[in-house]
N, C-alpha and C positions, 0 to 999 in steps of 0.2 A: 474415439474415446473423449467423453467430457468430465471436466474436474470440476467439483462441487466442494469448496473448503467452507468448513463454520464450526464455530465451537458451540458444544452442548455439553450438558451435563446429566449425567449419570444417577438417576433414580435409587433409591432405596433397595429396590429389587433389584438393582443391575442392570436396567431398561433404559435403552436410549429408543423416543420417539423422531425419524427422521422423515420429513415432509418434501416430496420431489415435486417439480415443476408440472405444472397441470398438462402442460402439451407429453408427457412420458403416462398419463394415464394409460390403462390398459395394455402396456407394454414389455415386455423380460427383460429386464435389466441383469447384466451380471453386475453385483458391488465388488468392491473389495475395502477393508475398513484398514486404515493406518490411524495409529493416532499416538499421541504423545501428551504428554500429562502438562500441565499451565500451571505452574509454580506460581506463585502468590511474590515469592520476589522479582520474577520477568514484568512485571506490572511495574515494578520500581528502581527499574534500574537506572543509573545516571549518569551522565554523557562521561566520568571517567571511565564506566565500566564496559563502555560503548568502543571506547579507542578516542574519544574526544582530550586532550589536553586539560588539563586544571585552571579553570575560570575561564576558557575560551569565549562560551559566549557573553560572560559578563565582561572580558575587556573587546568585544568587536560589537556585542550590539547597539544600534544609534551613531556608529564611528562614521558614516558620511553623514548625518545628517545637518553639521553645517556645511561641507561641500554638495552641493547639488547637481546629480548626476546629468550632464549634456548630451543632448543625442544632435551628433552631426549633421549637416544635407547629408542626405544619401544618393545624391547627383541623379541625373536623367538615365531612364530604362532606354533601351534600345529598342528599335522597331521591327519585329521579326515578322515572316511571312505567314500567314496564316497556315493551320495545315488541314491538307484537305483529307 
């Protein structure tokens, strides 16, 4: 079983046109349709309604950039035997 997610919208008639992959031409498909309606406030939701804290990211973003992150030696690999 393959999952095909995408949102469409719904015609005057009630007509949703959905376009498959050219490689399922001439082939039975069973579908099954799930779907769930896209409120116009999920578009706008905001990081407190998220579970994000109050100004989180306006007091953390930019916070290193006068430390500059260091990347240590990562020392020598070892020499392992090839495999056959």
């Amino acid at each position: 079983m393959q999952i095909i997610k995408l949102k469409a919208k719904v015609d005057a008639e009630g007509e949703v046109t959905i376009k498959m992959p050219q490689d399922l031409a001439n082939q039975e498909l069973e579908i099954a349709i799930v779907y769930q309606l896209v409120s116009p406030e999920s578009s706008t939701q905001t990081p407190e309604s998220l579970g994000w804290p109050s100004g989180f990211f306006e007091q953390t973003a930019g916070c290193l950039a006068d430390e500059p992150l260091v990347r240590y030696p990562q020392g020598e690999y070892e020499n392992r035997e090839p495999i056959e």
